[in-house]
C-alpha positions as YAML, in Angstrom:
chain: A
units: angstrom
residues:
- id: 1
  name: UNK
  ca: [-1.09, -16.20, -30.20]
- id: 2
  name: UNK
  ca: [-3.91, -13.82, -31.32]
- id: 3
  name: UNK
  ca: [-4.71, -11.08, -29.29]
- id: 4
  name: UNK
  ca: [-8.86, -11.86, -29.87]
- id: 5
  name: UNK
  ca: [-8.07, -15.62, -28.37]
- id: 6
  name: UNK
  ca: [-6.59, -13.92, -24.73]
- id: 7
  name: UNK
  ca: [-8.04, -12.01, -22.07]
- id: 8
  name: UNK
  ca: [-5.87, -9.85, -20.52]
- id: 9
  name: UNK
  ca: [-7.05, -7.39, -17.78]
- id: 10
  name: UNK
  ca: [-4.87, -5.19, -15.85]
- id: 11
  name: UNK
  ca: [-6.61, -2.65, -13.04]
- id: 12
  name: UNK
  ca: [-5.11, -0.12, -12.39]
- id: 13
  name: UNK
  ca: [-3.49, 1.36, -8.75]
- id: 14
  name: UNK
  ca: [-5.41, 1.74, -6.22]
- id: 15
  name: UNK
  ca: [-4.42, 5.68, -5.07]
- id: 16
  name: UNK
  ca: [-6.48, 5.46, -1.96]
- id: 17
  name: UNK
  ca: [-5.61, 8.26, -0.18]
- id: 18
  name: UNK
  ca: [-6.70, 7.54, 3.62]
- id: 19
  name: UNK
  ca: [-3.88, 4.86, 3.53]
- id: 20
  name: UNK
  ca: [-0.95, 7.09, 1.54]
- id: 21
  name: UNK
  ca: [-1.75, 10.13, 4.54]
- id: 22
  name: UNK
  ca: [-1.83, 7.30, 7.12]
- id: 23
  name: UNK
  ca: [1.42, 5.79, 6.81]
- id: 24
  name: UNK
  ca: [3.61, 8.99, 5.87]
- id: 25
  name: UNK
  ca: [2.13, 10.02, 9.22]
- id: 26
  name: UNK
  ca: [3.03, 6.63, 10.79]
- id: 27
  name: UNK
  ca: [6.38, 7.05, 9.35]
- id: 28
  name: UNK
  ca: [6.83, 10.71, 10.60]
- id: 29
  name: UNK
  ca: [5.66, 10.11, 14.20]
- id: 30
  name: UNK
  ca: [7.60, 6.90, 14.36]
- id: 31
  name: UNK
  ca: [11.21, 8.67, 13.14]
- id: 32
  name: UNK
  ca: [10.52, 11.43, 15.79]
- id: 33
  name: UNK
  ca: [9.80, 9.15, 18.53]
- id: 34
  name: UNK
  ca: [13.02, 6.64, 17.42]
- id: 35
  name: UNK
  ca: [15.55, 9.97, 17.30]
- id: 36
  name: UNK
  ca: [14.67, 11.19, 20.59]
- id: 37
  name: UNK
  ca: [14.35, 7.97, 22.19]
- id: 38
  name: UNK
  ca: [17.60, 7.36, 20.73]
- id: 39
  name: UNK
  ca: [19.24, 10.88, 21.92]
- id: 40
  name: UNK
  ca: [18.64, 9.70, 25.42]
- id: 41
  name: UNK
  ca: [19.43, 6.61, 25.75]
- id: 42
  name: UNK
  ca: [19.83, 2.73, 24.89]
- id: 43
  name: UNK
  ca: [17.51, 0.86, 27.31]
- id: 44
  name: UNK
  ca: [15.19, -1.64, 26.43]
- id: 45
  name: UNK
  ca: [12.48, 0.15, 26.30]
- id: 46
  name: UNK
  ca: [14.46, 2.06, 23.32]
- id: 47
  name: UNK
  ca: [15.16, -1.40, 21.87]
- id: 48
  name: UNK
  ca: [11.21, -2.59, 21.96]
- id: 49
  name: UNK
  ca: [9.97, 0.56, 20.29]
- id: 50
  name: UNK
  ca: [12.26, 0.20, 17.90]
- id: 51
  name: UNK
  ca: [11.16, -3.17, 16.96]
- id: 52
  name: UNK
  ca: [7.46, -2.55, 17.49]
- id: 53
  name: UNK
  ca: [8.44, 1.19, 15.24]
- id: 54
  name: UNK
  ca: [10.17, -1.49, 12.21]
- id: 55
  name: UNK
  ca: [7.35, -3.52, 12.24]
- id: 56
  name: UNK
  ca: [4.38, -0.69, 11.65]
- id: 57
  name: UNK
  ca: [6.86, 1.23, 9.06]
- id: 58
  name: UNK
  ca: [6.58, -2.27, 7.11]
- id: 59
  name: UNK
  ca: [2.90, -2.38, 7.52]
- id: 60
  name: UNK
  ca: [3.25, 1.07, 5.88]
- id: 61
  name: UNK
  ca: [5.03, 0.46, 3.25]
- id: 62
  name: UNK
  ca: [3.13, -2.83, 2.52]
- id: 63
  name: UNK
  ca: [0.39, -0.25, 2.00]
- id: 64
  name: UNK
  ca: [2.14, 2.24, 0.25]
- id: 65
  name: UNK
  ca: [2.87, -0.92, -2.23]
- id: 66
  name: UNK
  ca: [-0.32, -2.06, -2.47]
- id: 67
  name: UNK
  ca: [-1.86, 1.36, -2.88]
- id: 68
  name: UNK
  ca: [1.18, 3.40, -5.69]
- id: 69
  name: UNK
  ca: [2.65, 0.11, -7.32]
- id: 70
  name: UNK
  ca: [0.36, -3.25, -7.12]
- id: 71
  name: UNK
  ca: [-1.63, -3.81, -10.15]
- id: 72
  name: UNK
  ca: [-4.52, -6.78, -9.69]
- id: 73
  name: UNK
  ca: [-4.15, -8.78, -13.10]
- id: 74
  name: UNK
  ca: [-6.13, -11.90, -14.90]
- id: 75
  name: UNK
  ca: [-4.87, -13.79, -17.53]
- id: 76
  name: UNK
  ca: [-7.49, -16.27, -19.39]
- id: 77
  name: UNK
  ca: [-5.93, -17.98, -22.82]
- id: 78
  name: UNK
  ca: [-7.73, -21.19, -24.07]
- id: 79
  name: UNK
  ca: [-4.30, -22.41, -25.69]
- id: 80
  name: UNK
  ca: [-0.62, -22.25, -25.16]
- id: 81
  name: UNK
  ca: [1.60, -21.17, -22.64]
- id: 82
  name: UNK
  ca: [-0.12, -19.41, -19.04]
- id: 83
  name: UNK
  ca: [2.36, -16.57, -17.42]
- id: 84
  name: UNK
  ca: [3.39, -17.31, -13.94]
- id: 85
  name: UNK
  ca: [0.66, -14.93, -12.19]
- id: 86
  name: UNK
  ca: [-1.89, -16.22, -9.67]
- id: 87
  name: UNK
  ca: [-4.59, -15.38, -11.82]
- id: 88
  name: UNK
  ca: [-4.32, -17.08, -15.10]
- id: 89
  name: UNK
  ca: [-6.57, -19.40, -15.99]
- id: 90
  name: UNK
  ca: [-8.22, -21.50, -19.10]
- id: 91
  name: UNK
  ca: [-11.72, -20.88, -20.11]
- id: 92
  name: UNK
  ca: [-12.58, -24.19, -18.80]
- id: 93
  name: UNK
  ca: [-11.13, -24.28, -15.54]
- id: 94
  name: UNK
  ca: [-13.40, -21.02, -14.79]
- id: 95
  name: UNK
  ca: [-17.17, -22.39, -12.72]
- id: 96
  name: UNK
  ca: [-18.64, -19.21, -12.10]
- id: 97
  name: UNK
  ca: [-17.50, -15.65, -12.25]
- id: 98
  name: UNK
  ca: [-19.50, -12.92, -10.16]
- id: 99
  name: UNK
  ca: [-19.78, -9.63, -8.65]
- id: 100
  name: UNK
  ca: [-19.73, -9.48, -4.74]
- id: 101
  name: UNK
  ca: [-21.57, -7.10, -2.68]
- id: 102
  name: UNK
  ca: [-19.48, -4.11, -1.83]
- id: 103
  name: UNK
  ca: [-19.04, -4.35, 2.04]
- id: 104
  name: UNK
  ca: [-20.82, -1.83, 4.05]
- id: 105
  name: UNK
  ca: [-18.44, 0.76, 5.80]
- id: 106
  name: UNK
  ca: [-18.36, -0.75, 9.91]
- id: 107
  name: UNK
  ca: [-17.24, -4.25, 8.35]
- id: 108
  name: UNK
  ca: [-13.24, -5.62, 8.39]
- id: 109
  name: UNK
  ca: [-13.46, -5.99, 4.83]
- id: 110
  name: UNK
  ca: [-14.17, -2.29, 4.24]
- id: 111
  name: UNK
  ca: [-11.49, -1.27, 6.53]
- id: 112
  name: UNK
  ca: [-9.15, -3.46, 4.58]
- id: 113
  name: UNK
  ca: [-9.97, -2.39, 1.48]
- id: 114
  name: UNK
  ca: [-10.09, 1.77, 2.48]
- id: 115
  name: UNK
  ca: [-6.27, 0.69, 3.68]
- id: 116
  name: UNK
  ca: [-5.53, -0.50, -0.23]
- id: 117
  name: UNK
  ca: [-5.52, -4.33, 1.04]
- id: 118
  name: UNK
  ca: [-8.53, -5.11, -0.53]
- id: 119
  name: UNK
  ca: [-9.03, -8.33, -2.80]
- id: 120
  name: UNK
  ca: [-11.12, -7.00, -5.04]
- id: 121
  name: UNK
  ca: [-14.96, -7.87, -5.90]
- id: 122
  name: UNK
  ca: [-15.01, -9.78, -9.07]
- id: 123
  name: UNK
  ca: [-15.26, -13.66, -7.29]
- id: 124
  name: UNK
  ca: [-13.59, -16.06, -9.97]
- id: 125
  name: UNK
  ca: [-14.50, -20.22, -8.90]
- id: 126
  name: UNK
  ca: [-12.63, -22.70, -9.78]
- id: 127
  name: UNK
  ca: [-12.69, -26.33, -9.29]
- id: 128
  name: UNK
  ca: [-10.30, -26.53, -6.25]
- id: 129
  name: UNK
  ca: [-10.57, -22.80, -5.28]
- id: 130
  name: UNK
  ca: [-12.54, -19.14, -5.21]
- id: 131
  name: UNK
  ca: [-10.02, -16.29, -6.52]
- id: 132
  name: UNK
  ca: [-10.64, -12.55, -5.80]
- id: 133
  name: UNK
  ca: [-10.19, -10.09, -8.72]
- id: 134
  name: UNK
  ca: [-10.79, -6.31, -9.24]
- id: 135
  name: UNK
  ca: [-8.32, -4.87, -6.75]
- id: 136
  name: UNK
  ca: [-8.13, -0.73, -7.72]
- id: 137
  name: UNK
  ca: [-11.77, -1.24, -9.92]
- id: 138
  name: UNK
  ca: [-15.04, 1.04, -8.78]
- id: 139
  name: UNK
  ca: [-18.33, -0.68, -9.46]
- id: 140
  name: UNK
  ca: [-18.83, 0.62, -13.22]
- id: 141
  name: UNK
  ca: [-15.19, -0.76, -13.89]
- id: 142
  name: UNK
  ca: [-15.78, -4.09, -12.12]
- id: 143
  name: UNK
  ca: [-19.07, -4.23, -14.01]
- id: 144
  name: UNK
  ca: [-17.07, -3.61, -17.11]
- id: 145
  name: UNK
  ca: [-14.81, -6.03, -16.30]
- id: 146
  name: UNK
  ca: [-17.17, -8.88, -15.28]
- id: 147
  name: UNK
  ca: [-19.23, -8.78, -18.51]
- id: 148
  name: UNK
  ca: [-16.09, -8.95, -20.55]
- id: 149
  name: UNK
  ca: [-14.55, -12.44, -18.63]
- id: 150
  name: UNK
  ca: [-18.02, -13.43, -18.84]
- id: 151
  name: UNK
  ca: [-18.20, -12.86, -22.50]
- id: 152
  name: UNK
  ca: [-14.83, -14.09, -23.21]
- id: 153
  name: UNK
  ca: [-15.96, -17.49, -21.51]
- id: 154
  name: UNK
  ca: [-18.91, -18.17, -23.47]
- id: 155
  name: UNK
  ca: [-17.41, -17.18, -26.80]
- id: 156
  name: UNK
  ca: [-14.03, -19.83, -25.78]
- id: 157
  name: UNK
  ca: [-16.30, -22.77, -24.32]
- id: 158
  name: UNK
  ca: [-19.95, -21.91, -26.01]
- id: 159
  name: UNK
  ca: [-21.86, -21.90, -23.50]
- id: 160
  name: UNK
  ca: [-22.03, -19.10, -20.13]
- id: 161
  name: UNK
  ca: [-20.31, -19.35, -16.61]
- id: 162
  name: UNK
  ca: [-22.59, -19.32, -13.77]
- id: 163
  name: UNK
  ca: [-23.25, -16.16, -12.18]
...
């Protein structure tokens, strides 16, 4: 297939930094507490922590993932054969493509996002569903990135998404 008749855009990592300091400090703070809980002895209490310690080192490294490795990607081909990502689509499947707000600094979402789970600001609608795209993007990229789905849509069907 033609590279001018796909849309393929891949953002890049995220790098936030509040969430990489965070969880190497979760990490260090839990392996201290585990070895000298450990040293003294095997209660309970030394079983919970442990458990409750497991549980935030995964958190961690879920954000370490989402913030060194996880790339947000969108696939749009009008013909042939979609990859097996969440976000490919056909030109005609897309309703409306826009640019959310980005969400002031006291909300959850901004919290989420500062940790590297964000879902990204570029809304893609489809018939049965809305899709988040733009994880790792600032608002120039995400700007960049809007007008080129957009364009890419209107060339494919001939005639614009809704905004």
């Amino acid at each position: 297939m033609s590279a001018s008749l796909v849309l393929h855009i891949v953002c890049p990592t995220q790098k936030r930094g509040f969430a990489a300091c965070m969880s190497f400090c979760f990490v260090c703070l839990l392996a201290y507490g585990l070895a000298s809980g450990a040293r003294r002895d095997l209660s309970l209490g030394v079983v919970i922590f442990t458990a409750c310690a497991l549980s935030i080192v995964s958190v961690a490294a879920w954000a370490l993932y989402r913030n060194f490795v996880f790339r947000d990607e969108l696939y749009i081909a009008p013909a042939g054969e979609l990859p097996p990502i969440e976000l490919a689509f056909r030109p005609d499947e897309i309703r409306a493509v826009r640019l959310l707000p980005a969400p002031e600094a006291w909300t959850p979402e901004a919290k989420w996002d500062a940790l590297g789970f964000g879902h990204g600001r570029i809304e893609i609608e489809t018939a049965t569903h809305r899709y988040h795209f733009g994880a790792g993007l600032d608002q120039r990229e995400a700007e960049a990135a809007l007008e080129r789905i957009q364009g890419f849509c209107l060339a494919q069907r001939g005639m614009p998404v809704a905004a």
